[in-house]
C-alpha positions in Angstrom: 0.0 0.0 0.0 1.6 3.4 -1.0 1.7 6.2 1.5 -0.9 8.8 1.4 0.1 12.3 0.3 -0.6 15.3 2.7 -2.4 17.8 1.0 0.0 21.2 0.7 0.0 23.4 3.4 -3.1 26.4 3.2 -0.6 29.2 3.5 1.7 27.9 1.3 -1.0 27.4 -1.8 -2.2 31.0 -0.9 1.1 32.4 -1.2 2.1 30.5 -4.4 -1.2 31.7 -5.7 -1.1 35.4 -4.6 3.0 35.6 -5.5 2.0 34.2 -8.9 -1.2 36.9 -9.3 1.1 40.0 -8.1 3.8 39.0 -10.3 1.7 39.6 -13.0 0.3 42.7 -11.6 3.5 44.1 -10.5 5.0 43.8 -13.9 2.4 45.1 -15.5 2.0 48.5 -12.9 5.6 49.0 -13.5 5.7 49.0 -17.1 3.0 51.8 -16.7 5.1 53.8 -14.3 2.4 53.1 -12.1 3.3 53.2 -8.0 2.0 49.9 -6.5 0.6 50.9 -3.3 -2.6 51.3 -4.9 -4.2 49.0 -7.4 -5.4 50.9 -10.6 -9.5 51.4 -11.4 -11.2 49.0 -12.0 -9.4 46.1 -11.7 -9.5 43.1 -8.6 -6.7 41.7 -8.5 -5.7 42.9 -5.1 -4.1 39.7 -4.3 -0.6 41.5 -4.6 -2.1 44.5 -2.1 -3.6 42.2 0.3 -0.5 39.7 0.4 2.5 42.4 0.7 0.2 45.3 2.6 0.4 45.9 6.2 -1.5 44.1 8.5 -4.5 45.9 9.8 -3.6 46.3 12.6 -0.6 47.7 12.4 -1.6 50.6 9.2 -1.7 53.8 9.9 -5.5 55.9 9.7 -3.9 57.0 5.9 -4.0 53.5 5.1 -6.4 52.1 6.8 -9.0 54.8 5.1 -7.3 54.3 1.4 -8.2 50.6 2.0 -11.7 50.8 2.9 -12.4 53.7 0.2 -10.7 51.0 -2.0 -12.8 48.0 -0.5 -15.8 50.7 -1.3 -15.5 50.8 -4.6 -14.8 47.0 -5.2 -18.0 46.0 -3.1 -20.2 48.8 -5.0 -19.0 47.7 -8.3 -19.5 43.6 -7.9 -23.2 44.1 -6.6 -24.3 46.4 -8.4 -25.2 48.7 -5.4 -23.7 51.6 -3.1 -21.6 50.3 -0.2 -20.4 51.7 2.9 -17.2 49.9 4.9 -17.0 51.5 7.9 -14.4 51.0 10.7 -16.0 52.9 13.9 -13.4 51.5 16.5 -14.4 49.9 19.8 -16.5 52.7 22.7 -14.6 53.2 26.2 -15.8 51.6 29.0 -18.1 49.5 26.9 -17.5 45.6 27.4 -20.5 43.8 25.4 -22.1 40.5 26.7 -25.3 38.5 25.8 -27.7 36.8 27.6 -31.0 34.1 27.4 -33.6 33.0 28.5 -34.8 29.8 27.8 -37.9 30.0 29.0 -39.1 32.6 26.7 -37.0 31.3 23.9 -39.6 28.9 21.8 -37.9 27.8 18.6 -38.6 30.6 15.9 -35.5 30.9 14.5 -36.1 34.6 13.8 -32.6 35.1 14.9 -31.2 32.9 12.7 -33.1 34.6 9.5 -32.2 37.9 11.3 -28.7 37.4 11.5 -28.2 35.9 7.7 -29.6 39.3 6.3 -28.0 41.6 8.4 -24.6 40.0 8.0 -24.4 39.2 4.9 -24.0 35.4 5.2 -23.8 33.2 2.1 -27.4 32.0 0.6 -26.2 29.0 -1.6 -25.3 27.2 0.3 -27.2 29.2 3.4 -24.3 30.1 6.0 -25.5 30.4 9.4 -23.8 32.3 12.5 -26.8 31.2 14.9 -27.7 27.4 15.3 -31.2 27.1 17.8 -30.8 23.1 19.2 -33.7 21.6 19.7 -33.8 19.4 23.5 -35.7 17.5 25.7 -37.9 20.0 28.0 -35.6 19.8 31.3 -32.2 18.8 30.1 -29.4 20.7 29.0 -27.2 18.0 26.9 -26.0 18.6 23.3 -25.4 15.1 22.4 -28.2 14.0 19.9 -29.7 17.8 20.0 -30.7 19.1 16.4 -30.9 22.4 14.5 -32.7 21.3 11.4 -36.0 20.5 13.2 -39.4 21.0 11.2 -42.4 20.9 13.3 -45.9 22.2 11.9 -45.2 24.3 14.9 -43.1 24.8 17.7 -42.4 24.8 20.5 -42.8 21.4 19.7 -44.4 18.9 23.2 -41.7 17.9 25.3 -39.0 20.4 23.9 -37.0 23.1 24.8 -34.5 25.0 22.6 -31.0 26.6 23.1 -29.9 28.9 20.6 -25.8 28.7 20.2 -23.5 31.3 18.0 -20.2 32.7 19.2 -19.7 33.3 22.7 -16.9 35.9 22.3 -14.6 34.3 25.2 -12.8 36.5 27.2 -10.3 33.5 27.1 -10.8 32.5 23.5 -8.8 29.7 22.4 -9.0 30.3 18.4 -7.4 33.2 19.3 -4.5 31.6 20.3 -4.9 29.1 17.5 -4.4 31.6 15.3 -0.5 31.1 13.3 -0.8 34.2 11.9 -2.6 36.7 14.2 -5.7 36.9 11.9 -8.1 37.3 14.6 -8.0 38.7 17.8 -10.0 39.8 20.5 -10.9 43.7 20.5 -11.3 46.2 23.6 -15.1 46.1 23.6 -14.1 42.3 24.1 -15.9 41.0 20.5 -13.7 38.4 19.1 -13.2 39.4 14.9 -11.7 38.4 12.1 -9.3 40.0 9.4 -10.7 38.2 6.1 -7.4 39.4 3.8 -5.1 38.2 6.4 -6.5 35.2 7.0 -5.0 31.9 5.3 -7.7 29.2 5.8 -5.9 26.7 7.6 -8.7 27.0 10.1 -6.6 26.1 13.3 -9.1 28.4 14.9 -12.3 26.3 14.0 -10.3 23.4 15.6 -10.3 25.2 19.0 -13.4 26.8 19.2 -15.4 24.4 21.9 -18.5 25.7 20.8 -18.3 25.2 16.9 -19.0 28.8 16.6 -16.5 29.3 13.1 -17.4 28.7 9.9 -15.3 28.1 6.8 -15.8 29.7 3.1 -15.5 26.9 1.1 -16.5 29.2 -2.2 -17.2 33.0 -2.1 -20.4 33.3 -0.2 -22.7 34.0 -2.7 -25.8 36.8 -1.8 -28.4 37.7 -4.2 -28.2 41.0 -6.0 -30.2 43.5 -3.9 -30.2 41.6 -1.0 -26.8 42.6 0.1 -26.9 44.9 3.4 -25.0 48.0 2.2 -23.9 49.0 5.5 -20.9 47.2 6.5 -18.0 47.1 8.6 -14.3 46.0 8.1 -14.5 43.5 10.6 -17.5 42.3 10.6 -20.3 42.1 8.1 -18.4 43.5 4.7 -18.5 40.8 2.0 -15.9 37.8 2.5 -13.6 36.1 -0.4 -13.5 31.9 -0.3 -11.1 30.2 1.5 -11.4 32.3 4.7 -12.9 31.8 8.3 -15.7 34.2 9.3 -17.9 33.9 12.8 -20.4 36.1 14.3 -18.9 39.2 15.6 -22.1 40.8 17.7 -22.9 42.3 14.7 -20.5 44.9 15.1 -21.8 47.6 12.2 -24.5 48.0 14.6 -23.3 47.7 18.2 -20.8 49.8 17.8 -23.4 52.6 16.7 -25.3 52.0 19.3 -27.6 49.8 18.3 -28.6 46.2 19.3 -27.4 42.9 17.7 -29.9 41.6 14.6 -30.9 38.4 16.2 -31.7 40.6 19.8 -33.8 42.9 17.5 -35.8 40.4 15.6 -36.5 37.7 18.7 -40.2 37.9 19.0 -40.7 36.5 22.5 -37.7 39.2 24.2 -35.4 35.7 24.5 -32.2 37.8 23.9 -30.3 40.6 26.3 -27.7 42.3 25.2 -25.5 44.7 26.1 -22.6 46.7 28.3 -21.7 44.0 31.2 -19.5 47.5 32.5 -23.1 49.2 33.3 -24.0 48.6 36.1 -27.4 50.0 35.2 -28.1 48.3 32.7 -30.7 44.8 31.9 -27.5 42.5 30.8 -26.1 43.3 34.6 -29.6 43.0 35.9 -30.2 39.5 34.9 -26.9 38.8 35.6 -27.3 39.6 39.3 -31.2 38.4 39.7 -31.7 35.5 37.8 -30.4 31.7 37.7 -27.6 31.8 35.1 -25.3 29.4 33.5 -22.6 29.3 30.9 -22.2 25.8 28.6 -18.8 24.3 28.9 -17.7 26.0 32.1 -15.2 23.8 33.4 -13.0 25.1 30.3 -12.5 28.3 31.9 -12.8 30.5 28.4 -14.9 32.6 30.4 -17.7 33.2 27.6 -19.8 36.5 27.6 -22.8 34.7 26.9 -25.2 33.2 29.6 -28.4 31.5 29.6 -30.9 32.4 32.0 -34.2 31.4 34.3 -36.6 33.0 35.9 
């Protein structure tokens, strides 16, 4: 029996790719006289930019606004629509947490729709950030719950359900999974993702817990006119293939004040979001009144997400 071949290494086919796109750019740009730092109008082929830029991070606020003006115009220009890429930087004193109820939570799975629109998710296949598990009434166990339930209606007799998505760890292990420092965990304590620096190998998916990642297999595709022009750099802006994306508390809004998509659209008031530093405010209250409990505790990734009873 031969020995089976490893499949090449996701950075190193992204690299040989990208090298082999920007050479042809490069050669091209400097033939023109043209300066590199800035792909010319209206071409895509930013692989060259995205590969040898900066990281994110560390750009200065020239680059970082040349970029999203850039992004701006390729979004606008593929669907057919005005977009806005925003990157409104994390509030002081504001450390966002979620909570839910599970009493008042009865299966809709209005969050779920809620949260595919708003954030742009893939339609074909549908990518979803939010997965509602369907349980026996009274337990609390994952094994053998499902998500893909279809009742006449619901709550269906004997069942209780437990909506799941990212629980933006204060401790978060894809985080540290990370080779390349692709995604990190920001002051307001939401947990995002750079989609041009981020090489697929998908060590992060591997140490989420919670199987709150998901993976691009293709470029997620979204109808024309569907697409939620208002976006933000690190959160709902539209993503290439090949890249890991996650829920990021839908951060276009939060960070604007606003609440999260799936909070907004829960019909029953299930959801609470919202600044665990207030000490006025209903996240703290339920907090410090009601019976709550985090899943997977004993893992001590400290989750900003609880589930609550009355």
């Amino acid at each position: 029996m031969s020995a089976r071949r490893e499949p090449p290494c996701p950075s190193r086919r992204v690299a040989l790719k990208v090298l082999g796109a920007g050479a042809a750019t490069a050669a091209g740009s400097l033939l023109a006289g043209r300066s590199l730092a800035e792909p010319a109008e209206p071409t895509e082929s930013a692989g060259f930019w995205s590969f040898f830029r900066t990281h994110y991070k560390e750009m200065t606020r020239g680059e970082v606004d040349a970029m999203l003006a850039r992004l701006e115009r390729k979004y606008s220009r593929r669907h057919k629509q005005p977009v806005k890429v925003v990157n409104t930087p994390a509030p002081d004193g504001v450390l966002f947490g979620f909570a839910l109820s599970l009493e008042r939570c009865k299966g809709y799975r209005d969050c779920v729709h809620a949260c595919v629109k708003e954030n742009n998710l893939g339609r074909n296949p549908e990518m979803q950030y939010i997965r509602v598990l369907e349980i026996d009434r009274g337990e609390v166990k994952l094994a053998g719950a499902v998500h893909e339930y279809d009742h006449p209606t619901v709550p269906a007799e004997g069942k209780a359900y437990l909506p799941v998505q990212c629980f933006q760890c204060d401790d978060p292990p894809c985080v540290d999974a990370c080779p390349i420092d692709a995604t990190w965990m920001e002051p307001d304590g939401i947990v995002v993702v750079d989609y041009d620096h981020c090489i697929g190998c998908r060590y992060c998916m591997t140490a989420c817990p919670y199987w709150a990642r998901r993976f691009n297999w293709t470029t997620p595709s979204v109808p024309v006119g569907e697409l939620n022009p208002d976006t933000h750099y690190l959160g709902n802006r539209p993503r290439p293939g090949g890249v890991v994306e996650k829920c990021s508390y839908c951060i276009q809004r939060t960070r604007q004040g606003r609440q999260p998509a799936c909070q907004e659209a829960c019909p029953t008031g299930a959801r609470v979001f919202g600044n665990l530093l207030d000490p006025d405010s209903e996240i703290r209250y339920v907090l410090e009144h009601k019976t709550v409990f985090r899943l997977k505790e004993e893992l001590s990734t400290e989750p900003k997400f609880w589930y609550f009873t009355d």
